[in-house]
NUPAMI-881034 format. One record per residue: residue in one letter; x, y, z of N, C-alpha, C, O, CB in turn. Coordinates in steps of 0.1 Angstrom, whole numbers, plus 2048, in hexadecimal, padded with zeros to 3 digits. Glycine has a CB too. Layout:
+------+------+------+------+-------+-------+-------+------+------+------+------+------+------+-------+-------+-------+
| rest | n_xx | n_yy | n_zz | ca_xx | ca_yy | ca_zz | c_xx | c_yy | c_zz | o_xx | o_yy | o_zz | cb_xx | cb_yy | cb_zz |
+------+------+------+------+-------+-------+-------+------+------+------+------+------+------+-------+-------+-------+
|    A |    X |    Y |    Z |     X |     Y |     Z |    X |    Y |    Z |    X |    Y |    Z |     X |     Y |     Z |
...
+------+------+------+------+-------+-------+-------+------+------+------+------+------+------+-------+-------+-------+
end
This chain:
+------+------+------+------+-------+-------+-------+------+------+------+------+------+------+-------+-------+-------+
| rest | n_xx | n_yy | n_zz | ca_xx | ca_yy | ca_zz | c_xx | c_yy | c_zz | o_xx | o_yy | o_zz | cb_xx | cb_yy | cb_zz |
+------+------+------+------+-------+-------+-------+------+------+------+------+------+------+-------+-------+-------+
|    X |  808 |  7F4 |  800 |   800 |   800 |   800 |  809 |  80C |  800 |  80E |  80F |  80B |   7F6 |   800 |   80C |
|    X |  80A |  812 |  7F7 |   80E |   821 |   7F2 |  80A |  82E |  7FC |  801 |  834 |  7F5 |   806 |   824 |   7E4 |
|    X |  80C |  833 |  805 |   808 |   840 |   80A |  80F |  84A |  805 |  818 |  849 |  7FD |   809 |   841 |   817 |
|    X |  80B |  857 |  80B |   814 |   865 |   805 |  81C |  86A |  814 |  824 |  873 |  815 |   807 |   875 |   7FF |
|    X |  817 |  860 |  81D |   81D |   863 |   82A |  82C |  85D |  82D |  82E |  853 |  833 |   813 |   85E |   835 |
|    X |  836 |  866 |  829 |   843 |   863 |   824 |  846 |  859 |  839 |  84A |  84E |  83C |   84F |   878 |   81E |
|    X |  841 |  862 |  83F |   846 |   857 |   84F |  83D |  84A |  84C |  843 |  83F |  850 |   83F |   85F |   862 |
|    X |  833 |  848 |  848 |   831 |   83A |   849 |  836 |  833 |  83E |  834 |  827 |  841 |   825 |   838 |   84A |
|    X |  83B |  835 |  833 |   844 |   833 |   82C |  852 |  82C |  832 |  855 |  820 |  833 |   844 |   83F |   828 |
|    X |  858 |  838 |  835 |   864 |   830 |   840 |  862 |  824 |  84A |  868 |  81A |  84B |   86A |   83A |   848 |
|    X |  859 |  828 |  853 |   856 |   820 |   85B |  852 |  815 |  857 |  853 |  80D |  860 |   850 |   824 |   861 |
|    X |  84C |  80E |  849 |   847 |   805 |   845 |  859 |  7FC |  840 |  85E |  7F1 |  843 |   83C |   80B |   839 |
|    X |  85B |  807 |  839 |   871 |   803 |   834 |  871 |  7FE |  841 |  870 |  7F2 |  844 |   882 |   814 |   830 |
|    X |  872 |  804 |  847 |   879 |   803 |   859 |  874 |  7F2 |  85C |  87C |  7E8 |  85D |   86E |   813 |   868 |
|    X |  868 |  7F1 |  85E |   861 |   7E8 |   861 |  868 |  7D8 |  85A |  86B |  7CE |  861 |   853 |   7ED |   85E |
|    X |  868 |  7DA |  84E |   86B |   7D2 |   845 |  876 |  7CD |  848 |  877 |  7C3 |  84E |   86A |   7D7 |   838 |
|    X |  883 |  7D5 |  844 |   88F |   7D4 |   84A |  893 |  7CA |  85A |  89B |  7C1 |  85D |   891 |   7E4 |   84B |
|    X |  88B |  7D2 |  861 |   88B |   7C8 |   871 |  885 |  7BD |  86D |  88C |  7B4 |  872 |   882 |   7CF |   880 |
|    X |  87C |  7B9 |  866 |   87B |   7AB |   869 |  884 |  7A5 |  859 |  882 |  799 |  858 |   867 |   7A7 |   86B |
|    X |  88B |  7A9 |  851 |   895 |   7A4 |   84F |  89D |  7A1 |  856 |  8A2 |  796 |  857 |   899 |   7A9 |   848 |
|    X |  8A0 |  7AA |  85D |   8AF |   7A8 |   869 |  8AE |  79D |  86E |  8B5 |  793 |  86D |   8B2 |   7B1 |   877 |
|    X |  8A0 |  7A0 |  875 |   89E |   794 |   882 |  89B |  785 |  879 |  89A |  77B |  880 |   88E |   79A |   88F |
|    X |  898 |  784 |  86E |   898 |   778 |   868 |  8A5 |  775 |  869 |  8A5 |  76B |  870 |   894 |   778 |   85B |
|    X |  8B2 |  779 |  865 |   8BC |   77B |   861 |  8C7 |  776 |  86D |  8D3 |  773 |  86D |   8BC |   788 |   85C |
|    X |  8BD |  778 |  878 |   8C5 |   77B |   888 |  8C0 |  76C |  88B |  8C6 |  765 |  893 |   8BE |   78C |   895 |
|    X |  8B2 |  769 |  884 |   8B2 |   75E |   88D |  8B7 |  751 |  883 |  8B2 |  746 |  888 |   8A3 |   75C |   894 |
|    X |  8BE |  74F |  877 |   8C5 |   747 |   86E |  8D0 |  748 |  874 |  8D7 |  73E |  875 |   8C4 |   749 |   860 |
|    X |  8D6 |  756 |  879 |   8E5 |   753 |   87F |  8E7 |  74A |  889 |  8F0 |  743 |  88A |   8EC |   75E |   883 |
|    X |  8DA |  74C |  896 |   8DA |   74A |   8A2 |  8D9 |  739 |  89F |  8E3 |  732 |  89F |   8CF |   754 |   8AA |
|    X |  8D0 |  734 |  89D |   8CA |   727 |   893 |  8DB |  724 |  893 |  8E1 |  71F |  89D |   8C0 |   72C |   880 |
|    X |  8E0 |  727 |  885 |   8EF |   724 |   87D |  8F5 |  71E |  88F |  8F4 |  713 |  894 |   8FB |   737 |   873 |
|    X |  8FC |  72A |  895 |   904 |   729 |   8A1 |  900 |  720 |  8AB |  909 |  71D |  8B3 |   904 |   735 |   8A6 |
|    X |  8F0 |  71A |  8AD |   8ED |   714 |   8B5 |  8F0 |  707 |  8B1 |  8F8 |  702 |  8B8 |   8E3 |   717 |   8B9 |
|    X |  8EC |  6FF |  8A4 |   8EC |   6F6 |   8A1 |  8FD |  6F3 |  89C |  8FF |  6E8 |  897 |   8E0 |   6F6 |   89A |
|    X |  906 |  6FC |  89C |   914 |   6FC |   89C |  91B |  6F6 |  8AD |  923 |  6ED |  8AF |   918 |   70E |   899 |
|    X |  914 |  6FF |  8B6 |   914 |   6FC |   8C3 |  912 |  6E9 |  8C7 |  918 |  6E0 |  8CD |   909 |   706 |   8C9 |
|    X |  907 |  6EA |  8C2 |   901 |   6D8 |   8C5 |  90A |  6D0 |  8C0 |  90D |  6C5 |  8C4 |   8F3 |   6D4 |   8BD |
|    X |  90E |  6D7 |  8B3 |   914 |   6CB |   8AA |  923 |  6CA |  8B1 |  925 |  6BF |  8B3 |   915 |   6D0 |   898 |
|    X |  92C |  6D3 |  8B4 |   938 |   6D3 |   8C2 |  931 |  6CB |  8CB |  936 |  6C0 |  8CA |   93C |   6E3 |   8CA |
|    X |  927 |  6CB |  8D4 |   928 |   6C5 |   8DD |  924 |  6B3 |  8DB |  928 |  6A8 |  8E0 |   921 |   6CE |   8E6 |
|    X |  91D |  6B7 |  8D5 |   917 |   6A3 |   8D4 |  923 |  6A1 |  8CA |  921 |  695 |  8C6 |   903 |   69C |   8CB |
|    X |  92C |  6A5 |  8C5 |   93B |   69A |   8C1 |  943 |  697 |  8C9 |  94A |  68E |  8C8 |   945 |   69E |   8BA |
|    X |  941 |  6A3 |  8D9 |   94D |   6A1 |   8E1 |  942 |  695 |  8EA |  948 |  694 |  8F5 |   956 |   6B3 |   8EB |
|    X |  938 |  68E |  8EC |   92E |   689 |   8F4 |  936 |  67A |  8EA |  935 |  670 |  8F1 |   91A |   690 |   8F2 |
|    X |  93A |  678 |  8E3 |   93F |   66B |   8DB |  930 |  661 |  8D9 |  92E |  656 |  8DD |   94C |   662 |   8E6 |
|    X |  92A |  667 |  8D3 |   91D |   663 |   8D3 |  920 |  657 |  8C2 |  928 |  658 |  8B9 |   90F |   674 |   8D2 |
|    X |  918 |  64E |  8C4 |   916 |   646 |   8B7 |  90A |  648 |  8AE |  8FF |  648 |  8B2 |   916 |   638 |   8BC |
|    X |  90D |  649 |  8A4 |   903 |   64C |   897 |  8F7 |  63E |  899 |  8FC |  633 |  89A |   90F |   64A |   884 |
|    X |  8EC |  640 |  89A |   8DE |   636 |   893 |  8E8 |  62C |  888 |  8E9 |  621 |  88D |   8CE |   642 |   886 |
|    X |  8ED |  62D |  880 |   8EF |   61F |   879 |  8FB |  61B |  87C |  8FD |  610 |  878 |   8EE |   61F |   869 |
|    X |  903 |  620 |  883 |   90F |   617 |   88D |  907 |  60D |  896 |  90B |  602 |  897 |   91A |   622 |   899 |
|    X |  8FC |  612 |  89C |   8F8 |   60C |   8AA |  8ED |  601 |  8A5 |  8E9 |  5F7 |  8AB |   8F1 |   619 |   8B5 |
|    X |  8EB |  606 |  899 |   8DB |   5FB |   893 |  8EB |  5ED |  88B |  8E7 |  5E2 |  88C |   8CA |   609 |   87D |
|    X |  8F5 |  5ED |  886 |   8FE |   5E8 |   882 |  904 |  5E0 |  88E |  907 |  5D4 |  88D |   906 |   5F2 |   87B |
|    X |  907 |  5E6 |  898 |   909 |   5DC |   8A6 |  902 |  5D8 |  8AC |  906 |  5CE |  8B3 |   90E |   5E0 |   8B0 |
|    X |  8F7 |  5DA |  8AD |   8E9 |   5D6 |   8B3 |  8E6 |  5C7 |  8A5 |  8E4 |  5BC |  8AA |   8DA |   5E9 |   8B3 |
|    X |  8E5 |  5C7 |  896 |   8EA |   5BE |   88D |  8F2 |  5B3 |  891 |  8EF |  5A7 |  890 |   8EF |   5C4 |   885 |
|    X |  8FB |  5B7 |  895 |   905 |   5AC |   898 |  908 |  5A4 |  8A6 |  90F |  59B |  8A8 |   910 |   5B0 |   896 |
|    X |  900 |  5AB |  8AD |   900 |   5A8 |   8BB |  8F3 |  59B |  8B6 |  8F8 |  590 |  8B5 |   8FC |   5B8 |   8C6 |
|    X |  8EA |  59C |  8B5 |   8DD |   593 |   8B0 |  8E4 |  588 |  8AA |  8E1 |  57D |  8AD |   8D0 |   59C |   8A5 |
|    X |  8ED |  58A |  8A2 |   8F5 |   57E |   897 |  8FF |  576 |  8A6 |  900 |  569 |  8A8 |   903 |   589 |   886 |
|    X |  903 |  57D |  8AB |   909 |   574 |   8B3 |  902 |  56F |  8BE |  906 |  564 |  8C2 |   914 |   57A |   8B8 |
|    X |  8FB |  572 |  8C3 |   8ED |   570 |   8C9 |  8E8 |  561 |  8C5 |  8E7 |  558 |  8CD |   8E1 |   57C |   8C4 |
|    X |  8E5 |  560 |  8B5 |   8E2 |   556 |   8B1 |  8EC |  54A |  8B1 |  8EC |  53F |  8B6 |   8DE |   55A |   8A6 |
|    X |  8F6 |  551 |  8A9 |   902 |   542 |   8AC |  904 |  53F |  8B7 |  907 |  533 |  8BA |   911 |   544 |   8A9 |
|    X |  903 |  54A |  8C2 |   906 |   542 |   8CB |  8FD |  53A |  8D1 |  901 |  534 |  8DB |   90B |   549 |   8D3 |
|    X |  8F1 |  537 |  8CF |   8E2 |   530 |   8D5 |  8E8 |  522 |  8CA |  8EC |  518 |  8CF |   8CD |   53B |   8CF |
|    X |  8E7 |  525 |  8BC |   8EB |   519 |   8B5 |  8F5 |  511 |  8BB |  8F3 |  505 |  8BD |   8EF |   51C |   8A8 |
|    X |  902 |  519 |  8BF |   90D |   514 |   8C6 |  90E |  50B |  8D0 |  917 |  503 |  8D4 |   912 |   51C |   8C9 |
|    X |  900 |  511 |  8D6 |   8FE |   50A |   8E7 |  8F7 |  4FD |  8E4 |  8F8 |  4F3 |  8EC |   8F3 |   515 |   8F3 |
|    X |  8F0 |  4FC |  8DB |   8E4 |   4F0 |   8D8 |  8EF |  4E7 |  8D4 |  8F1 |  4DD |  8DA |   8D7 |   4F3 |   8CB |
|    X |  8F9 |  4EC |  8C9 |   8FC |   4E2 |   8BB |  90C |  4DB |  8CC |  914 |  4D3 |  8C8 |   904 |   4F1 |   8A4 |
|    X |  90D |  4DF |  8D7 |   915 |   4DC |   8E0 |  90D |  4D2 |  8E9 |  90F |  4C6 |  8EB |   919 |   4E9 |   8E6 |
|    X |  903 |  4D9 |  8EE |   8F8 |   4D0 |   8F4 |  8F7 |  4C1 |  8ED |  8F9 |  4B6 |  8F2 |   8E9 |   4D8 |   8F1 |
|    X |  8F4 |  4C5 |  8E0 |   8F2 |   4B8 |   8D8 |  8FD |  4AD |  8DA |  8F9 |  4A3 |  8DF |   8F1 |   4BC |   8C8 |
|    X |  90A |  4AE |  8D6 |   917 |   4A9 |   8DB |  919 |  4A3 |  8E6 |  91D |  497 |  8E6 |   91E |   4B1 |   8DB |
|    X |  917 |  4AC |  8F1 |   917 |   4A5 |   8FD |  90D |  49A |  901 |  90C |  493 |  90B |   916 |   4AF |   905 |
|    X |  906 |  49B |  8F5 |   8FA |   491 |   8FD |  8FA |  483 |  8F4 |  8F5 |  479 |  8F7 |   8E7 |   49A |   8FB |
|    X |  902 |  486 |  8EB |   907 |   477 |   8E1 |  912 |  476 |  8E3 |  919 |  470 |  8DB |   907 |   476 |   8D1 |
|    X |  919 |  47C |  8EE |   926 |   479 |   8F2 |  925 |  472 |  8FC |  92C |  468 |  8FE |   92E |   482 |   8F4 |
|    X |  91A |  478 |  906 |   913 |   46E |   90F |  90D |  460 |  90B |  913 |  455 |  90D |   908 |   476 |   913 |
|    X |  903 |  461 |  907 |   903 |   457 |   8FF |  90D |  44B |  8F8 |  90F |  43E |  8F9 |   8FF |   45D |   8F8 |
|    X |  910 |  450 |  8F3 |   921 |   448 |   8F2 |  928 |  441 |  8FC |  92E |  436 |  8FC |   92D |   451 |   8EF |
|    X |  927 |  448 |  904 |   933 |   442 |   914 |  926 |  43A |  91A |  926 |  42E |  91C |   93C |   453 |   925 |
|    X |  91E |  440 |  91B |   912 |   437 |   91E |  915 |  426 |  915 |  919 |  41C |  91B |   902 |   440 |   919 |
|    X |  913 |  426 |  90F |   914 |   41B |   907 |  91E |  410 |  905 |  91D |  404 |  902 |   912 |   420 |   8FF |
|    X |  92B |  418 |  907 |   935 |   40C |   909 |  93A |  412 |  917 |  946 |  414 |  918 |   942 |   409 |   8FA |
|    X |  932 |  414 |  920 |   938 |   40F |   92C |  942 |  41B |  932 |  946 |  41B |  93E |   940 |   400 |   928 |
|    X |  947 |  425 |  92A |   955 |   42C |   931 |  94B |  43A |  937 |  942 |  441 |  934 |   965 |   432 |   924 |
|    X |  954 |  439 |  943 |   94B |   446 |   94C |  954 |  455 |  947 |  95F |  455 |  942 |   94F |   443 |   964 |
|    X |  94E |  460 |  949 |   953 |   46D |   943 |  95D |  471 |  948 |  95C |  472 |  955 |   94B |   476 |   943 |
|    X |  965 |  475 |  944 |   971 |   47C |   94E |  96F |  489 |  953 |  966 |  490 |  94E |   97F |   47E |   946 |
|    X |  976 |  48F |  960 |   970 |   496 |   966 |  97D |  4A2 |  95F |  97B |  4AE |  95E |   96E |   492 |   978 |
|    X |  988 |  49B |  95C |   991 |   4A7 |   95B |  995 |  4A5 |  947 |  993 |  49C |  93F |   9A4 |   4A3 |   969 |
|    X |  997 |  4AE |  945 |   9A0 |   4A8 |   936 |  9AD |  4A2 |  938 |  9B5 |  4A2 |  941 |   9A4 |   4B4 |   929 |
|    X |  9AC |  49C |  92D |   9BA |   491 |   92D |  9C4 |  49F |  92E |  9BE |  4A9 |  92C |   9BE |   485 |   91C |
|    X |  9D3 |  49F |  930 |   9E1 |   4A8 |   932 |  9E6 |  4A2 |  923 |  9E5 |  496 |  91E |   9ED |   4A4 |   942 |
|    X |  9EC |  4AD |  91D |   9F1 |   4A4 |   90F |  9FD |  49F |  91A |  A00 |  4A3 |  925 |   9F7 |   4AE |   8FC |
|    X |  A02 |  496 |  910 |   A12 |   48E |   911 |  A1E |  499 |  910 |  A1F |  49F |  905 |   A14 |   482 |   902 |
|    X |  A25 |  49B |  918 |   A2F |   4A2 |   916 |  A3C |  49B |  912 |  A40 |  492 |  91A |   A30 |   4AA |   922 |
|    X |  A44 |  49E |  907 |   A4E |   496 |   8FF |  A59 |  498 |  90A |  A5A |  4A2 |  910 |   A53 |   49C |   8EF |
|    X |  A61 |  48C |  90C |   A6C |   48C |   913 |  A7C |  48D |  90D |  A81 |  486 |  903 |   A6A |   481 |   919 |
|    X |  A81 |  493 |  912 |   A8E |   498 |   90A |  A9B |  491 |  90C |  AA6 |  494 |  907 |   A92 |   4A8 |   90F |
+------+------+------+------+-------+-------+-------+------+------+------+------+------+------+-------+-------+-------+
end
């Protein structure tokens, strides 16, 4: 809107201008804050979402072998049992010592 009233005129410039600034003031402030954050959560040694979803991955994988590991052991022991059961020899409590060569 056009007036002849040269002060509202300016004051309108005027007006305009400040909330340029203050747009202006709050992209810097914004910039510097999120500059701030970004210094501090590097010095926090924080881990990225797909480092932790990647260890949390592999943690589950060993998880599994090791359940397989325990069964496929289980299983062994129990046809090893079985075995001594069968011809008679009782289990040893200790492992055998290897043979040490004599010089």
């Amino acid at each position: 809107m056009q007036t002849d009233n040269r002060f509202l005129d300016d004051l309108a410039r005027l007006a305009t201008g400040a909330a340029g600034a203050v747009d202006a003031l709050r992209h810097e402030v914004e910039g510097a804050a999120r500059a701030f954050l970004d210094r501090r959560l590097a010095d926090l040694d924080l881990v990225r979402r797909e480092e932790f979803e990647a260890v949390k991955e592999m943690a589950a994988r060993a998880r599994e072998e090791n359940e397989a590991l325990a069964a496929r052991l289980a299983a062994l022991e129990k046809e090893l049992s079985a075995r001594r059961k069968s011809t008679g020899k009782k289990a040893r409590s200790r492992p055998r010592k290897p043979a040490t060569p004599k010089a």
